[in-house]
Structures are given as structure tokens and as C-alpha cells.
matplotlib code that plots the C-alpha trace (Angstrom):
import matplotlib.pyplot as plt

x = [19.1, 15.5, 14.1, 15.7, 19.4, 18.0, 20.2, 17.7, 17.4, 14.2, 12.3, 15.0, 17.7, 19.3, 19.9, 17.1, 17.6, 15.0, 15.9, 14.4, 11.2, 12.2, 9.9, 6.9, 4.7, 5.1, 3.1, 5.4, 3.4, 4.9, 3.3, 2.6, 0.8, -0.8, -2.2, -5.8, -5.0, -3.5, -6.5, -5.4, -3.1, -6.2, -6.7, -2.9, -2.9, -5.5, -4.5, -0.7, -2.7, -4.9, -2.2, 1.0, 0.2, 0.1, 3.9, 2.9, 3.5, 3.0, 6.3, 5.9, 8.5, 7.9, 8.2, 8.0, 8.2, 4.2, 3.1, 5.3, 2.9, 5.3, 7.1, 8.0, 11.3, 10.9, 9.9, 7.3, 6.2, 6.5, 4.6, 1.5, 1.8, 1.2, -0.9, -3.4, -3.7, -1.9, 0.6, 2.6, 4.1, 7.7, 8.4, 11.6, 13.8, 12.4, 13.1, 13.0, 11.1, 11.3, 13.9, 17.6, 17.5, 15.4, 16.2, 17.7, 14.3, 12.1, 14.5, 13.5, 9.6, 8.9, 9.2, 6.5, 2.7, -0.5, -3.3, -3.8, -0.2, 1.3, 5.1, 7.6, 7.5, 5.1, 2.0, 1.4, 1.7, 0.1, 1.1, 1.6, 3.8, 2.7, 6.4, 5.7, 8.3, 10.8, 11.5, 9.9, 7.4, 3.7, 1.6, 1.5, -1.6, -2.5, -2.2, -6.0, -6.4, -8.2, -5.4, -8.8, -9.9, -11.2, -8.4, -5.6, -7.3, -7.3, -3.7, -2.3, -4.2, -2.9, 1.2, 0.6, 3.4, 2.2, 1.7]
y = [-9.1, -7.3, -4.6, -2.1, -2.9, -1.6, 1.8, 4.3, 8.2, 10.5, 12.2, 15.4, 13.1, 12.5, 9.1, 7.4, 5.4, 2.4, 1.5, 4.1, 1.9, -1.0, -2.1, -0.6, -1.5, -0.2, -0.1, 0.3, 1.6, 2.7, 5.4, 7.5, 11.4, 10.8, 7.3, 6.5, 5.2, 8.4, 9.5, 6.3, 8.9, 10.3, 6.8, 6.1, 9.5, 8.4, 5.3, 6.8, 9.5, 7.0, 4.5, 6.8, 6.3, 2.9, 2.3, 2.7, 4.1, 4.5, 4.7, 6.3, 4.7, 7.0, 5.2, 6.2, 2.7, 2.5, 4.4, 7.1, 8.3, 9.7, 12.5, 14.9, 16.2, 15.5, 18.9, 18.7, 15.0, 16.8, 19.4, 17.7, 15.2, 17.9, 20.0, 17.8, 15.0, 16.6, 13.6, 13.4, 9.9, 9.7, 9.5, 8.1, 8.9, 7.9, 4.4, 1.6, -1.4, -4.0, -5.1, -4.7, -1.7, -2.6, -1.3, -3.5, -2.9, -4.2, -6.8, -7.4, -7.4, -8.9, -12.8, -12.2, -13.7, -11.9, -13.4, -15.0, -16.3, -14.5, -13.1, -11.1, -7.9, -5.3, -5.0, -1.3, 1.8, 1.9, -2.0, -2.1, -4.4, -4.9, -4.9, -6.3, -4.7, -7.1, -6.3, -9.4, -8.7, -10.0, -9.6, -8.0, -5.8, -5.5, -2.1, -2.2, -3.6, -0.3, 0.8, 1.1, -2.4, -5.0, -7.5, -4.1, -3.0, -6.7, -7.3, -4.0, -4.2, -7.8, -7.0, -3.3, -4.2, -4.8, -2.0]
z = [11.2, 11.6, 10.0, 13.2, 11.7, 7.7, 7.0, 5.8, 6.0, 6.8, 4.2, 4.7, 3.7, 7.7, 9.0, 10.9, 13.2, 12.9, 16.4, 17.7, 17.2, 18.4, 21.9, 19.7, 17.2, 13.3, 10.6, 7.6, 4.5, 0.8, 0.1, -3.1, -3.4, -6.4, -6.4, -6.2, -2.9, -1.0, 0.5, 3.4, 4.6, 6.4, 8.0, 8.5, 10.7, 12.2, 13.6, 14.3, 16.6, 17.8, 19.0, 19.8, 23.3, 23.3, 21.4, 17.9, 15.0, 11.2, 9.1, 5.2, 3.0, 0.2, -3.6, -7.3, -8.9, -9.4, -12.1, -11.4, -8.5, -6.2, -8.4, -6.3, -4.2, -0.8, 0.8, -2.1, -0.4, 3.2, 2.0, 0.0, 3.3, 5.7, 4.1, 3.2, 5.2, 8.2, 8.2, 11.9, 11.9, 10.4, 6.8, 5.1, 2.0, -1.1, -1.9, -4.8, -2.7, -6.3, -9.0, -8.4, -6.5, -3.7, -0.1, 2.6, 4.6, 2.1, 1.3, 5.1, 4.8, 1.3, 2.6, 4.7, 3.7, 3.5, 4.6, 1.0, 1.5, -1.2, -0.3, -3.1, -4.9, -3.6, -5.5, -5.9, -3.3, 0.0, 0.6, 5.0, 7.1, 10.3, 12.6, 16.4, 19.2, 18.9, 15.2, 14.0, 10.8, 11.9, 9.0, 5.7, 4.0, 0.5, -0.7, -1.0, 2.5, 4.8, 7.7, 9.8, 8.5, 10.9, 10.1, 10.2, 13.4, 15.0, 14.2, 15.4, 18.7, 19.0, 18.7, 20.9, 23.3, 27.1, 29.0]

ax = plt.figure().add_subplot(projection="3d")
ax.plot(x, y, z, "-o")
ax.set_aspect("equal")
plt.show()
């Protein structure tokens, strides 16, 4: 199983199909509208604009289970996304990524190491998994960690899939 075969809807509730990005490269971020961390939405547009091209994109996996930081319905979400950050790249359902409830796709990414080696729960919002085109997870951000960070910027360029 790889992260393409997880069941999960868009942020308007309809299924998406994560096979759609199989052959490209993702960047799978939980993300939150009222953390101290939203403003990398600017950067996360960014690099989805930057790399489209190329067979790459940014996936929002919007979560509540940090403080309470992502409140809102999801054409509130859509709306704060667009608005002020002018967010293009796809966003999912609202999801629980810890504890008991935790979706199939994180259950997916969460064995993966950062660069410290740590693996498990995710720490806080805005915590990015770096998918390769084949489906296979190749590196994992702390939610601290810059999208437009040397070691971010580095990895993404290095799993782009040949043009």
C-alpha cells in the first residue's frame, strides 16, 4: 500500500483521488489558519506555482487536533485559504492525523524519519512529507522546517520526476 491507495475527500467533502498524483512529486502539509505558522501558506503557494510544471505539488491536509487552530467549516478554510494567501494547490477534508482516529494516509507517512530520525505522532500543524512519484514517502519536515528551506528545496528538486 502507498500513500496513492489512502481514501480521502477534498476540502468540499468529494472523493479525491490520490492517484491522480501518482508519477509526481507531493509535498503533503497539515495545515491550520490560525497557527503561528500559517503565514507558510505564502511559501507553500509558492513553491506549488514554482514547480507545477515540473510534476509537483503541495497537498493541504487540513487538521484541528493542535490547539484547536483549524476551527472553521470548510468553505470558511477555502475561503481564509484563498483570500489571503491565494492558496491554488489542492486541499483535503479535514482530518485527525494522531490518537485513535488518525487517517489511513497519515497512518501511511508517520513511520517515516526526519532528518533528526524521529518518526510517530505529528508534532504540531504545518509538519510536510515529502512523497517521490512512485508513491514512496522520501523525507519528512518539522513543522518548523521553511517549505523554501535549503534542505526542503534540495529534497524536492532531488525526487522532481525526470523530464
Amino acid at each position: 500500500m502507498t500513500v496513492y491507495d489512502a481514501q480521502i475527500a477534498d476540502l468540499q467533502g468529494k472523493p479525491l483521488d490520490l492517484g491522480q498524483f501518482r508519477g509526481s512529486a507531493a509535498l503533503v502539509v497539515n495545515v491550520a489558519s490560525r497557527c503561528g505558522m500559517t503565514p507558510q501558506y505564502a511559501a507553500l503557494e509558492k513553491l506549488h506555482e514554482e514547480y507545477a510544471e515540473r510534476g509537483f505539488t503541495v497537498l493541504g491536509v487540513p487538521c484541528n487536533q493542535f490547539g484547536g487552530q483549524e476551527p472553521g467549516t470548510a468553505d470558511e478554510i477555502a475561503e481564509f485559504c484563498s483570500t489571503t494567501y491565494g492558496v491554488t494547490f489542492p486541499m483535503t477534508e479535514k482530518v485527525e492525523v494522531n490518537g485513535p482516529g488518525r487517517h489511513p494516509l497519515y497512518q501511511q507517512l508517520t513511520g517515516t524519519p526526519d532528518a533528526e530520525g524521529y518518526t510517530g505522532d505529528i508534532r504540531w500543524n504545518f509538519e510536510k512529507f515529502l512523497i517521490a512519484p512512485d508513491g514512496e514517502v522520501r523525507a519528512r519536515f518539522a513543522p518548523g522546517t521553511q517549505p523554501d528551506s535549503p534542505e526542503v528545496i534540495a529534497a524536492l528538486e532531488s525526487t522532481l520526476p525526470a523530464s
